[in-house]
PDB file of the backbone (N, CA, C, O) and the ligand in Angstrom, with CONECT records:
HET     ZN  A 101       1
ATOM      1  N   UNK A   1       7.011  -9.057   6.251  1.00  0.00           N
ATOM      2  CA  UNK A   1       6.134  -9.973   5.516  1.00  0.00           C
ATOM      3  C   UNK A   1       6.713 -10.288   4.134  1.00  0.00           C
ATOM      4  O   UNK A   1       6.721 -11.380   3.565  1.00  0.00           O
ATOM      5  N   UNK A   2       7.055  -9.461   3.832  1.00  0.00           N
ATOM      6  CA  UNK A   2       8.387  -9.628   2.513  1.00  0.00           C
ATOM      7  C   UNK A   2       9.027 -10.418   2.515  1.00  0.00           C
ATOM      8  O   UNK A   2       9.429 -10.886   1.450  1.00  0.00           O
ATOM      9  N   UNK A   3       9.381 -10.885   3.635  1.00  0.00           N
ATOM     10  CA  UNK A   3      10.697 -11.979   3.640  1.00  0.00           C
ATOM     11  C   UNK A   3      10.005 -12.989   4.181  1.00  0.00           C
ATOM     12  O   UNK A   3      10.667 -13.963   4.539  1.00  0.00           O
ATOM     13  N   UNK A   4       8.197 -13.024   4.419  1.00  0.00           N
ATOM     14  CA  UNK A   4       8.266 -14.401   3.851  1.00  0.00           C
ATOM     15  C   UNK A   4       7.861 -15.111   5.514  1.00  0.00           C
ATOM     16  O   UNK A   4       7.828 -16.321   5.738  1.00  0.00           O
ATOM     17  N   UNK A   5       7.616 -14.153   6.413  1.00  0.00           N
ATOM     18  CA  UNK A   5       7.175 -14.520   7.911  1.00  0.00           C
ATOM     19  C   UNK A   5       5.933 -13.658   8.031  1.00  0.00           C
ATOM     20  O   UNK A   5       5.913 -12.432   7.920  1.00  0.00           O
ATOM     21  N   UNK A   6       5.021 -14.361   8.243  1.00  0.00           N
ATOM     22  CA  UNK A   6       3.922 -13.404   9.088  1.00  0.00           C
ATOM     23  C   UNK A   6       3.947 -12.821  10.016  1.00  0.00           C
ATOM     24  O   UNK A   6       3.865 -13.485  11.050  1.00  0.00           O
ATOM     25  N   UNK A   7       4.055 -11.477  10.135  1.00  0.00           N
ATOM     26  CA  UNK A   7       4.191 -10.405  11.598  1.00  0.00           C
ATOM     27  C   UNK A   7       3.133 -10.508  12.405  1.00  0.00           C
ATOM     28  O   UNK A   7       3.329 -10.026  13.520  1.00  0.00           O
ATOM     29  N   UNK A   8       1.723 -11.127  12.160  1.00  0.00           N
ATOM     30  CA  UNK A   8       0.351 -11.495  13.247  1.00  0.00           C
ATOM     31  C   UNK A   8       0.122 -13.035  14.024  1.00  0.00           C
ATOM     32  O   UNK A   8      -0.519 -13.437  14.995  1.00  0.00           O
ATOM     33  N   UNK A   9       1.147 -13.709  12.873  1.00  0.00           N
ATOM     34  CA  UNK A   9       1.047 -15.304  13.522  1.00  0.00           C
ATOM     35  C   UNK A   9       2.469 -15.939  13.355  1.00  0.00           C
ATOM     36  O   UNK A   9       2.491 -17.068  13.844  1.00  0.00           O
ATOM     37  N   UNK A  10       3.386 -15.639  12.936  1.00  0.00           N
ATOM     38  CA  UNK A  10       4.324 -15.642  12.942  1.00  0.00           C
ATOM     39  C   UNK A  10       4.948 -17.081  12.077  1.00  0.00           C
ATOM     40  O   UNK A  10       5.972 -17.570  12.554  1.00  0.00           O
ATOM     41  N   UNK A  11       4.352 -17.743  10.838  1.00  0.00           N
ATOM     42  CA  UNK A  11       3.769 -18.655  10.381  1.00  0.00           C
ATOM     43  C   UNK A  11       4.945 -18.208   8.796  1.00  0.00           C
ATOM     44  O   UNK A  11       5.297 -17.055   8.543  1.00  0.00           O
ATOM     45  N   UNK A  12       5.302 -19.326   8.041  1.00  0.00           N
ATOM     46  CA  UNK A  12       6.262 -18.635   6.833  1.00  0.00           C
ATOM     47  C   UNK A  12       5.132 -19.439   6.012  1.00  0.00           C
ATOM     48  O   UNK A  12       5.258 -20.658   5.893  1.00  0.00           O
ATOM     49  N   UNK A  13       4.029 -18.773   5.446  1.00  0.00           N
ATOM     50  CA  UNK A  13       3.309 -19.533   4.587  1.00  0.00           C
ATOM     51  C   UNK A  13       2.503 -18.146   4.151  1.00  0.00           C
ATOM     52  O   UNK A  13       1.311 -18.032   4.434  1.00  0.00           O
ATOM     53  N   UNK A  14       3.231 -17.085   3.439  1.00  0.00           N
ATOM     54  CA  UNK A  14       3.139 -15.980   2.848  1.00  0.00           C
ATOM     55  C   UNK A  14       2.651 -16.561   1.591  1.00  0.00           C
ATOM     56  O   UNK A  14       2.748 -17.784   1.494  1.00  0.00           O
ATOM     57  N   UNK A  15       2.105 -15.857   0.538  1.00  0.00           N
ATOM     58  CA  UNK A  15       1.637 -15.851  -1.185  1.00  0.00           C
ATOM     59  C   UNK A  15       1.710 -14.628  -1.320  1.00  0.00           C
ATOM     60  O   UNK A  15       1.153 -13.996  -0.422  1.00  0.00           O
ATOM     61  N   UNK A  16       2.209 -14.021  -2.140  1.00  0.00           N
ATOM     62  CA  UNK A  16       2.424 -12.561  -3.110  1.00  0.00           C
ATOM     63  C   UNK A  16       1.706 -12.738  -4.227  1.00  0.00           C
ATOM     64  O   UNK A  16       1.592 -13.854  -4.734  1.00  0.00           O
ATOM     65  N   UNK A  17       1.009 -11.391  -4.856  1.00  0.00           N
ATOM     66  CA  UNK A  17       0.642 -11.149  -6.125  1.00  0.00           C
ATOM     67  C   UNK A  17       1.308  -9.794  -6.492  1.00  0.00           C
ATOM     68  O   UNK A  17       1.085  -8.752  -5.875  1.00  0.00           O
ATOM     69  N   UNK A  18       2.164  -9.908  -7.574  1.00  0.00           N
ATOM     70  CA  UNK A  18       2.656  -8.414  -7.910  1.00  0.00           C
ATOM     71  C   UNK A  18       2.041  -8.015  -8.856  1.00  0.00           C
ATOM     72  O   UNK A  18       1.676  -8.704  -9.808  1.00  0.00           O
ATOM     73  N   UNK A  19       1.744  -6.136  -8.601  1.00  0.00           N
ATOM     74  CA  UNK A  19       1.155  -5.885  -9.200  1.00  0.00           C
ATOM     75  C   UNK A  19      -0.237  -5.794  -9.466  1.00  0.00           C
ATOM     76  O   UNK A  19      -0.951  -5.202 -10.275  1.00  0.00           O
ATOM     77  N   UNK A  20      -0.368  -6.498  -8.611  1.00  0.00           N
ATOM     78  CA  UNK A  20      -2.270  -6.687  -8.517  1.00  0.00           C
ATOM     79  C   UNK A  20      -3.171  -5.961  -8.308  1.00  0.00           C
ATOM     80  O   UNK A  20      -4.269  -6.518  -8.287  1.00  0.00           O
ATOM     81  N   UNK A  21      -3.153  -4.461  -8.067  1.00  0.00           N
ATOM     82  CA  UNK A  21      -4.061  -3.846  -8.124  1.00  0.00           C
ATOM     83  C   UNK A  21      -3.516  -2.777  -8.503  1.00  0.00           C
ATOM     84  O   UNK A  21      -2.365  -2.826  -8.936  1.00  0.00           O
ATOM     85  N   UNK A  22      -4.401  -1.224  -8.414  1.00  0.00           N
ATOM     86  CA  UNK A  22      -3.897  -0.216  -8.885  1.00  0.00           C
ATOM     87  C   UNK A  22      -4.609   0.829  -8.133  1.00  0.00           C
ATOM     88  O   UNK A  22      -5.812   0.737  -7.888  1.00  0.00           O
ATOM     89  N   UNK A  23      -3.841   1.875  -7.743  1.00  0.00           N
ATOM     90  CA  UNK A  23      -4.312   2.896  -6.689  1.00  0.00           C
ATOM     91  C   UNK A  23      -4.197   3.917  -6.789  1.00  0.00           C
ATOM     92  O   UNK A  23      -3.053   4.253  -7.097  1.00  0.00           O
ATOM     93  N   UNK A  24      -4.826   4.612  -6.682  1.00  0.00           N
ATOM     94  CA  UNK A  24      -5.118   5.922  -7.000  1.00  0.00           C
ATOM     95  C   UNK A  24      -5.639   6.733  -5.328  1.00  0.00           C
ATOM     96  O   UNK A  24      -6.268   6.311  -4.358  1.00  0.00           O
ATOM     97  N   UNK A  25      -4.891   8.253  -5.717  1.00  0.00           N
ATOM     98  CA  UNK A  25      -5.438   9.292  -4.137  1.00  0.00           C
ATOM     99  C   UNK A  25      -4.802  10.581  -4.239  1.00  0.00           C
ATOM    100  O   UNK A  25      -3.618  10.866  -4.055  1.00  0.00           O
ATOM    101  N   UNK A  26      -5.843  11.370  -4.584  1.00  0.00           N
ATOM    102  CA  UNK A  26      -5.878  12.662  -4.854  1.00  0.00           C
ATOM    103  C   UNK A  26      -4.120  13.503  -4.145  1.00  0.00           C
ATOM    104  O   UNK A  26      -3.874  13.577  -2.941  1.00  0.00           O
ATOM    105  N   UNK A  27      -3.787  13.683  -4.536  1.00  0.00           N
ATOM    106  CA  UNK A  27      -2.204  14.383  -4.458  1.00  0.00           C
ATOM    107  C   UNK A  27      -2.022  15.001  -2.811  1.00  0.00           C
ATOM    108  O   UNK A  27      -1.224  14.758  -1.906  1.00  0.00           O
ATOM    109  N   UNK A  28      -3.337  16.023  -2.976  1.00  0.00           N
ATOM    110  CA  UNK A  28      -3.290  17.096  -1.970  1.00  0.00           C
ATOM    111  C   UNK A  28      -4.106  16.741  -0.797  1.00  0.00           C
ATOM    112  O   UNK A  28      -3.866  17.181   0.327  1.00  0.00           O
ATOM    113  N   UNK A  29      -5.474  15.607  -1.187  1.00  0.00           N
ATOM    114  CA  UNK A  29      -6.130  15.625   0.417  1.00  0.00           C
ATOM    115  C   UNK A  29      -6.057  14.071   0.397  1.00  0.00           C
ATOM    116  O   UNK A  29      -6.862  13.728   1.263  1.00  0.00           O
ATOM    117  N   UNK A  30      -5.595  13.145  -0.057  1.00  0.00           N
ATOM    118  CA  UNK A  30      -5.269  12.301   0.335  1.00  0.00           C
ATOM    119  C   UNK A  30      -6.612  11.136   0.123  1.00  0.00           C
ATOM    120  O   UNK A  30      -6.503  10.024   0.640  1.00  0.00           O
ATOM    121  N   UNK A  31      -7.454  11.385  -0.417  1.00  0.00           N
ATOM    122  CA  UNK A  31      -8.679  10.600  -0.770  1.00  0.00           C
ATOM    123  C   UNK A  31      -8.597   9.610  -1.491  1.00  0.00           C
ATOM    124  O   UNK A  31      -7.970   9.849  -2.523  1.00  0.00           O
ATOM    125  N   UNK A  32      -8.986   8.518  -1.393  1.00  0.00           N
ATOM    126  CA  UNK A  32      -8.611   7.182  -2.210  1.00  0.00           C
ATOM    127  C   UNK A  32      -9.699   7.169  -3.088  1.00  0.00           C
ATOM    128  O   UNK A  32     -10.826   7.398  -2.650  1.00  0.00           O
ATOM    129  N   UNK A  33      -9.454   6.862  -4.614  1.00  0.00           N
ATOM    130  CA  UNK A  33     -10.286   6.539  -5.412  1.00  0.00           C
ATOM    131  C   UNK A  33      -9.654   5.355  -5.815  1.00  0.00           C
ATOM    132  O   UNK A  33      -8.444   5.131  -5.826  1.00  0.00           O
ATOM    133  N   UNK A  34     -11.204   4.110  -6.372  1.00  0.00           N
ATOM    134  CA  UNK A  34     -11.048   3.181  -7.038  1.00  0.00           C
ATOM    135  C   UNK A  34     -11.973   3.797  -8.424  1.00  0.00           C
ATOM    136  O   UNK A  34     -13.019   4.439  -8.511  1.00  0.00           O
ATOM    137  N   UNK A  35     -11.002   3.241  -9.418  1.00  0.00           N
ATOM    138  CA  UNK A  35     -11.093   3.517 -10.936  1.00  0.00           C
ATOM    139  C   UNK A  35     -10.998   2.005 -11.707  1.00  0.00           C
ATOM    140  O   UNK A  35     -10.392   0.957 -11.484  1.00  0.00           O
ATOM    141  N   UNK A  36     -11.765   2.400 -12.543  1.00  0.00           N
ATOM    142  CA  UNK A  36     -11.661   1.347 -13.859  1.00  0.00           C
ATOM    143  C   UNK A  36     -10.839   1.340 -14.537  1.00  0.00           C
ATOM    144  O   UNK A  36     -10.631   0.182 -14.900  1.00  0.00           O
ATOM    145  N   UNK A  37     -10.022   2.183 -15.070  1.00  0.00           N
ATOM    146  CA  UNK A  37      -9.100   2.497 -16.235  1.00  0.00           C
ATOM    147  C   UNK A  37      -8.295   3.127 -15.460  1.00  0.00           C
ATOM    148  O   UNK A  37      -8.596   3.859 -14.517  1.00  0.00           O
ATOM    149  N   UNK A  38      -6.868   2.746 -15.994  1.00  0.00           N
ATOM    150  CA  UNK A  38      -5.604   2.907 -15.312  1.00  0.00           C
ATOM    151  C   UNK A  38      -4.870   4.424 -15.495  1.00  0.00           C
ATOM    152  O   UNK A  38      -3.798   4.835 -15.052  1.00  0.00           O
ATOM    153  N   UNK A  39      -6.064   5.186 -16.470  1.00  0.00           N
ATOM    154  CA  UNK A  39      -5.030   6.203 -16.590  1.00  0.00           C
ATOM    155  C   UNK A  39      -5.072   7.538 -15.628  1.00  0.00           C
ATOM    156  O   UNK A  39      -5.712   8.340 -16.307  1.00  0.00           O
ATOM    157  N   UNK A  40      -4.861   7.922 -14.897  1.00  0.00           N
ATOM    158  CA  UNK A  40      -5.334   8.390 -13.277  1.00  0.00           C
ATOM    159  C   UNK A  40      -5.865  10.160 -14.253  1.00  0.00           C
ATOM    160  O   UNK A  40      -5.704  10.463 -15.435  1.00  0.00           O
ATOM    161  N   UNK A  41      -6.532  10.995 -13.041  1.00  0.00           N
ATOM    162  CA  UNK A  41      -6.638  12.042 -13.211  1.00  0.00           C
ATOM    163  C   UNK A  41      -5.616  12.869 -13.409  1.00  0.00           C
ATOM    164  O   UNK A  41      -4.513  12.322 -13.411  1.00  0.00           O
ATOM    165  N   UNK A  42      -5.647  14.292 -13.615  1.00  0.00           N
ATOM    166  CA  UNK A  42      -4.610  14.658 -13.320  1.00  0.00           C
ATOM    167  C   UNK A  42      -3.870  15.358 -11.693  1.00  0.00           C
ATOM    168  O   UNK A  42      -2.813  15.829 -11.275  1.00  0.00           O
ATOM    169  N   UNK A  43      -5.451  14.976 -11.160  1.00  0.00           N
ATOM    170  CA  UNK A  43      -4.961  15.912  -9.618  1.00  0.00           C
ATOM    171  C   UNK A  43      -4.716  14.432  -8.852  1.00  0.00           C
ATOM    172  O   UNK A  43      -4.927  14.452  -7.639  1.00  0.00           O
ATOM    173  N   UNK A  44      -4.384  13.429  -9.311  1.00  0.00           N
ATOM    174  CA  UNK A  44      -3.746  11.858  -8.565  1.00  0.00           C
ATOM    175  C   UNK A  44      -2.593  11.829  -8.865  1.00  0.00           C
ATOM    176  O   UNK A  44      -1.844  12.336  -9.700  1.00  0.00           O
ATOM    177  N   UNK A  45      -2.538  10.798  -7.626  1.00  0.00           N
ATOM    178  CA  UNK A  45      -1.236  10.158  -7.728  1.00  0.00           C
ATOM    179  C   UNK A  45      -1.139   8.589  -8.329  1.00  0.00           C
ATOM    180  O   UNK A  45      -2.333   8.299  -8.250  1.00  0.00           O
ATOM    181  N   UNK A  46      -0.624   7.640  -8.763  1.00  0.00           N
ATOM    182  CA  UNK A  46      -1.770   6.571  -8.873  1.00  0.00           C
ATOM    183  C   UNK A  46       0.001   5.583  -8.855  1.00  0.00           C
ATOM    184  O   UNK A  46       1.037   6.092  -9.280  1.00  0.00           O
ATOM    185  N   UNK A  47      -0.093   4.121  -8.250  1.00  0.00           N
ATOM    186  CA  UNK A  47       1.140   3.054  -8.685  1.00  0.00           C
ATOM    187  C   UNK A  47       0.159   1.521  -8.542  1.00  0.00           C
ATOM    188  O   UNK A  47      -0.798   0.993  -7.977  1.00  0.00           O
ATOM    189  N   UNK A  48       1.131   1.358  -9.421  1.00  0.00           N
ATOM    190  CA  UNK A  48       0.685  -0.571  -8.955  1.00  0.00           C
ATOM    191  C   UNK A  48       0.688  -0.966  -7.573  1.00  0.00           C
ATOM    192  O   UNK A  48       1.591  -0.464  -6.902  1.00  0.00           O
ATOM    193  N   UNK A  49       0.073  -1.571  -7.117  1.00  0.00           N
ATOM    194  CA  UNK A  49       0.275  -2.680  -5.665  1.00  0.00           C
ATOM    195  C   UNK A  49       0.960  -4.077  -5.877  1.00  0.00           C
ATOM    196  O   UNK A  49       0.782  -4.975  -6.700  1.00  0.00           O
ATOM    197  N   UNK A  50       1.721  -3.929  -4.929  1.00  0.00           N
ATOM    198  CA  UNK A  50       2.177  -5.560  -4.625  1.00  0.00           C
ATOM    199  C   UNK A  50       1.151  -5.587  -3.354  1.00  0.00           C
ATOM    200  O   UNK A  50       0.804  -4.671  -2.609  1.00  0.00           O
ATOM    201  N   UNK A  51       0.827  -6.831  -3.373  1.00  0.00           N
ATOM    202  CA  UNK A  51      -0.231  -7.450  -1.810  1.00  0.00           C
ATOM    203  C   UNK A  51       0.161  -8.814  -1.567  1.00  0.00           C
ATOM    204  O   UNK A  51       0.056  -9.673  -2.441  1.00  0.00           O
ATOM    205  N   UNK A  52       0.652  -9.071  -0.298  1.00  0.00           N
ATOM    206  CA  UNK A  52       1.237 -10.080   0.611  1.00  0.00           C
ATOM    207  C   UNK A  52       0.144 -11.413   1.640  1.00  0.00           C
ATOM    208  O   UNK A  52       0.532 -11.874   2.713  1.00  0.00           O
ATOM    209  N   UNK A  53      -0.498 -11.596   1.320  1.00  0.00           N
ATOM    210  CA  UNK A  53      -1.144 -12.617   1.896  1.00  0.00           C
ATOM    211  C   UNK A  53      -0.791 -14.351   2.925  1.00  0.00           C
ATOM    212  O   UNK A  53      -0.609 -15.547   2.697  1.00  0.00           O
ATOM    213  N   UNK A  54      -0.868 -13.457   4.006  1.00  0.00           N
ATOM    214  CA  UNK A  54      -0.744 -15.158   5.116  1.00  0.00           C
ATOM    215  C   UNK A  54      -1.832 -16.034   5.078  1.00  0.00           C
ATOM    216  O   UNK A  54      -2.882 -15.842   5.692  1.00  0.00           O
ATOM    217  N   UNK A  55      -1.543 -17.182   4.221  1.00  0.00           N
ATOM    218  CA  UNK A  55      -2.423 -18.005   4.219  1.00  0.00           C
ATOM    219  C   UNK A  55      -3.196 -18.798   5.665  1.00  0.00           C
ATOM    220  O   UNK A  55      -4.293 -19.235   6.012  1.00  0.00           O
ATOM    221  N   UNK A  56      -1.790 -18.631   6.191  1.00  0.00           N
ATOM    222  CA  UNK A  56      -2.253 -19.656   7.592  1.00  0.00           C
ATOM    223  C   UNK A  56      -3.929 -18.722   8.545  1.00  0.00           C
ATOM    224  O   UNK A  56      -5.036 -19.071   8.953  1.00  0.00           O
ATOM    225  N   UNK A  57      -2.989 -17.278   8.463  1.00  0.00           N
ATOM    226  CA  UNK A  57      -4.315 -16.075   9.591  1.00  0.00           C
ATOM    227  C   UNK A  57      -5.192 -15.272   8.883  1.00  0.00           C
ATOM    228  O   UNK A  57      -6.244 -14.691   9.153  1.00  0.00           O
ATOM    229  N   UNK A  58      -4.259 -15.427   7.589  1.00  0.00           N
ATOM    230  CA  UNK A  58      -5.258 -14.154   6.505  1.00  0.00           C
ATOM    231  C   UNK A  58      -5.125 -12.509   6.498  1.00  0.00           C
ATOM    232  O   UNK A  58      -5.791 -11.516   6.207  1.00  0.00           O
ATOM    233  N   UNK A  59      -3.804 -12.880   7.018  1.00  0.00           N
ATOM    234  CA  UNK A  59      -3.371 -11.245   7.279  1.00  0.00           C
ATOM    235  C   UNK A  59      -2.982 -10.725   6.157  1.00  0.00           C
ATOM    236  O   UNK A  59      -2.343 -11.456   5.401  1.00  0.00           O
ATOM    237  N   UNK A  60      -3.286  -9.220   5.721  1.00  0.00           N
ATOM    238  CA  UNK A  60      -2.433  -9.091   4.456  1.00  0.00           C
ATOM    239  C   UNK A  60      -2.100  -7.596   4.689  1.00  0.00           C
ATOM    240  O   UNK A  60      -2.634  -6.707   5.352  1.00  0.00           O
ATOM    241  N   UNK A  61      -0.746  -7.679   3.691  1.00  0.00           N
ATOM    242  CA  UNK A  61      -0.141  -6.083   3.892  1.00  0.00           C
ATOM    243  C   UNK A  61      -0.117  -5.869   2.504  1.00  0.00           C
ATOM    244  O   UNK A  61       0.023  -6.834   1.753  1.00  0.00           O
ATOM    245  N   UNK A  62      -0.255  -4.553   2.000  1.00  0.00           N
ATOM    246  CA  UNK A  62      -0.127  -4.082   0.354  1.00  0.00           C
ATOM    247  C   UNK A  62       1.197  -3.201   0.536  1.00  0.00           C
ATOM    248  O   UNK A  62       1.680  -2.965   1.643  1.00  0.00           O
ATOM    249  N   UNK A  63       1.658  -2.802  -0.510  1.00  0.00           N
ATOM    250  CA  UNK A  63       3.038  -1.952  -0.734  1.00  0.00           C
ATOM    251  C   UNK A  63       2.643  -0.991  -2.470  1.00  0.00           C
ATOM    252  O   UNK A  63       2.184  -1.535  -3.475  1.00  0.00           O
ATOM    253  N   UNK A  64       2.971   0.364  -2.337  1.00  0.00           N
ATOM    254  CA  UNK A  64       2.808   1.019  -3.342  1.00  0.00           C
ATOM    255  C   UNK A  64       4.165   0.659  -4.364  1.00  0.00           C
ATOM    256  O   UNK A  64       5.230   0.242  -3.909  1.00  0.00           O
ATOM    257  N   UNK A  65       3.923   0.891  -5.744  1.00  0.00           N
ATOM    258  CA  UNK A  65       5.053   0.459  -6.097  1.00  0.00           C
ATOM    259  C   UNK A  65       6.008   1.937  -6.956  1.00  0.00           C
ATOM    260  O   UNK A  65       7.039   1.778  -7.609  1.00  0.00           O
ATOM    261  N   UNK A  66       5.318   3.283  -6.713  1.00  0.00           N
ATOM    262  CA  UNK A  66       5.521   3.600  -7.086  1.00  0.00           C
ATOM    263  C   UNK A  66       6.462   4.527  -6.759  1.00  0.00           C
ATOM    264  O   UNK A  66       5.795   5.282  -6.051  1.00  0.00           O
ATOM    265  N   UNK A  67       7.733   5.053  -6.800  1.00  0.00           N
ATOM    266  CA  UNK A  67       8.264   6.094  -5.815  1.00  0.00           C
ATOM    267  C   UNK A  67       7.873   7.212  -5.932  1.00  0.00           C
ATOM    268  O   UNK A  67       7.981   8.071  -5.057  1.00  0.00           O
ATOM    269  N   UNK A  68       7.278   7.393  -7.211  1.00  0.00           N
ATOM    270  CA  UNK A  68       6.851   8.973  -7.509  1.00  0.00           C
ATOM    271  C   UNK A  68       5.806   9.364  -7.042  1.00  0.00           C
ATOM    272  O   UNK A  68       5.434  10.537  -7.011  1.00  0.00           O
ATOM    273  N   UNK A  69       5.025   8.078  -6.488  1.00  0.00           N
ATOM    274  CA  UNK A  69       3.565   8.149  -5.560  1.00  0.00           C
ATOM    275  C   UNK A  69       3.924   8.066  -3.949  1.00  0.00           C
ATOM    276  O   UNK A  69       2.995   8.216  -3.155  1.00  0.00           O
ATOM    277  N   UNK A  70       5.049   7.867  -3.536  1.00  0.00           N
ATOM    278  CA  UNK A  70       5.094   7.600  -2.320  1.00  0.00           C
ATOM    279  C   UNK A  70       5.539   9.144  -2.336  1.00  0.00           C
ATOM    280  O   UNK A  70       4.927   9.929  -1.611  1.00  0.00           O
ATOM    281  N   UNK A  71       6.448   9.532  -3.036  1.00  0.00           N
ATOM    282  CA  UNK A  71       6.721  10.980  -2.561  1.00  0.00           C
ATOM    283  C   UNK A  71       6.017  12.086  -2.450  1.00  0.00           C
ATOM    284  O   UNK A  71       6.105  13.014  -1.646  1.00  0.00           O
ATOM    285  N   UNK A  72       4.976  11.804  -3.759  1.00  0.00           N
ATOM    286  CA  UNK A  72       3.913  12.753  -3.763  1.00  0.00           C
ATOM    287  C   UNK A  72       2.753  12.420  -2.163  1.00  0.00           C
ATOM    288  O   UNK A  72       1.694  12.997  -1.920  1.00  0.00           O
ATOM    289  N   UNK A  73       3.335  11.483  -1.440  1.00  0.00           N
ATOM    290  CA  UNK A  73       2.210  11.066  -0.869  1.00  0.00           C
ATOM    291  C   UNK A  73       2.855  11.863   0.552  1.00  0.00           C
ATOM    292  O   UNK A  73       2.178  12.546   1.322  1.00  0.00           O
ATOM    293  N   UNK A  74       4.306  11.593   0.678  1.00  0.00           N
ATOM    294  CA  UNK A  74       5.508  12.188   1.674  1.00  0.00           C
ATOM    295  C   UNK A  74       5.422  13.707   1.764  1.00  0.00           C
ATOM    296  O   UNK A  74       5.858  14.372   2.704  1.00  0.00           O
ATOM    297  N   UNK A  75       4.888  14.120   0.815  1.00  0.00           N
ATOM    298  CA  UNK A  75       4.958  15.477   0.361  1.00  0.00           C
ATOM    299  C   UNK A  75       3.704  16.547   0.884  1.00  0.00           C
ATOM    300  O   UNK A  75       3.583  17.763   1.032  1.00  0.00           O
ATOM    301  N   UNK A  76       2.885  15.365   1.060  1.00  0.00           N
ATOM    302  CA  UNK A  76       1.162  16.499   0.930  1.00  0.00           C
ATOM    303  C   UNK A  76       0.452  16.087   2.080  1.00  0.00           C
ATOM    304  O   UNK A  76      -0.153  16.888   2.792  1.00  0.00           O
ATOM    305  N   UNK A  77       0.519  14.363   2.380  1.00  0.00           N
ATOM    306  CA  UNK A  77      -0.133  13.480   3.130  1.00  0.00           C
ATOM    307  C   UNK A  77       0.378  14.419   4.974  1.00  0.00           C
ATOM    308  O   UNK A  77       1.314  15.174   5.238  1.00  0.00           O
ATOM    309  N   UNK A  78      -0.538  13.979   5.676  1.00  0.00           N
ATOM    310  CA  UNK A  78      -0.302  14.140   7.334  1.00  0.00           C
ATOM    311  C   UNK A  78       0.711  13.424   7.910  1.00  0.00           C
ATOM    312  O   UNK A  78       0.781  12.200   7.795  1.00  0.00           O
ATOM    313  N   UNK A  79       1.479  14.061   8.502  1.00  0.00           N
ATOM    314  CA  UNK A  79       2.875  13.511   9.291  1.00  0.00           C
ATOM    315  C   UNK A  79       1.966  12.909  10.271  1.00  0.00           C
ATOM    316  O   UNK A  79       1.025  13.515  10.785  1.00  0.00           O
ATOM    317  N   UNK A  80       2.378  11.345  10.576  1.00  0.00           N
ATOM    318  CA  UNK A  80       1.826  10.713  11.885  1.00  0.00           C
ATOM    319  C   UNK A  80       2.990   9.983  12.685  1.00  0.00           C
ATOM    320  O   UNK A  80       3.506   8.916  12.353  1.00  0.00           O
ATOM    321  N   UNK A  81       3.321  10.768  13.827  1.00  0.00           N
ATOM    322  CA  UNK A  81       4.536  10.770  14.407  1.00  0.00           C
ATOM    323  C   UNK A  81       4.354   9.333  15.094  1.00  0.00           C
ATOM    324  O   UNK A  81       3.328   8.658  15.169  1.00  0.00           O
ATOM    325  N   UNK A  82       5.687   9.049  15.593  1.00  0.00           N
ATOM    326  CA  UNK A  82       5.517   7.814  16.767  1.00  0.00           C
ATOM    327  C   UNK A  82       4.698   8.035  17.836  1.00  0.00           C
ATOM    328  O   UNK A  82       4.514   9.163  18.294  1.00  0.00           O
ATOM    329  N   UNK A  83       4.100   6.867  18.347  1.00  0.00           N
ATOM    330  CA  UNK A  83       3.665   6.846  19.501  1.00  0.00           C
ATOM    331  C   UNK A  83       4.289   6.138  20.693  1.00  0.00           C
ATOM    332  O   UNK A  83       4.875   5.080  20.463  1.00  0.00           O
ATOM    333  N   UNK A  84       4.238   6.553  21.827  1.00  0.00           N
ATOM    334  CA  UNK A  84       4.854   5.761  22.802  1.00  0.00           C
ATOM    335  C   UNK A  84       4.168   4.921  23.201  1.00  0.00           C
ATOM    336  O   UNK A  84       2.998   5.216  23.445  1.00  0.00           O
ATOM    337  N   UNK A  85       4.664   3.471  23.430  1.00  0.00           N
ATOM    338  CA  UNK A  85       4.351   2.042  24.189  1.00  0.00           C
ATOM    339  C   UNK A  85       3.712   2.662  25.287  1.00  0.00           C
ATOM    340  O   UNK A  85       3.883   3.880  25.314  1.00  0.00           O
ATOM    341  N   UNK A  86       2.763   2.009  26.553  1.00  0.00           N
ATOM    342  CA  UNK A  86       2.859   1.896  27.505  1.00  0.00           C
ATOM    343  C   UNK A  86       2.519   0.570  28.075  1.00  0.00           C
ATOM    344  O   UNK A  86       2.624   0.373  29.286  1.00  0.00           O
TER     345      UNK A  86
HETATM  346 ZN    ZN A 101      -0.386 -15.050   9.693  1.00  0.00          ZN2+
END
């Protein structure tokens, strides 16, 4: 969706907002909080969002921007393995 193709309709009429939101989720159990003020707790993890919007279907994908939140997230969060097709 990054590059700008929709993966649900397959349509190149993507819009990005960077930065547009802000996210926050407890380190260790993984709980999402929405907050007013950007400055997170100390038991969070917290990064900006980029969010991807298909205008044509209305599909949208978000992306964390933070690496120090994705790792903390790699780190604590539940392994969810592949699944097989059938
Ligand atoms: Zn679409």
């Amino acid at each position: 969706m990054r590059r700008g193709i929709c993966p649900k309709c397959g349509q190149a009429n993507i819009r990005c907002a960077r930065n547009c939101s802000y996210w926050h989720g407890a380190s260790t159990t993984g709980e999402m909080r929405v907050r007013v003020t950007p400055q997170p707790l100390s038991t969070e993890v917290s990064s900006l969002v980029d969010t991807y919007v298909c205008v044509s279907c209305g599909y949208f994908e978000q992306y964390l921007m933070s690496a120090e939140a994705i790792h903390a997230i790699a780190a604590n969060w539940t392994y969810c393995p592949p699944q097989p097709t059938t």
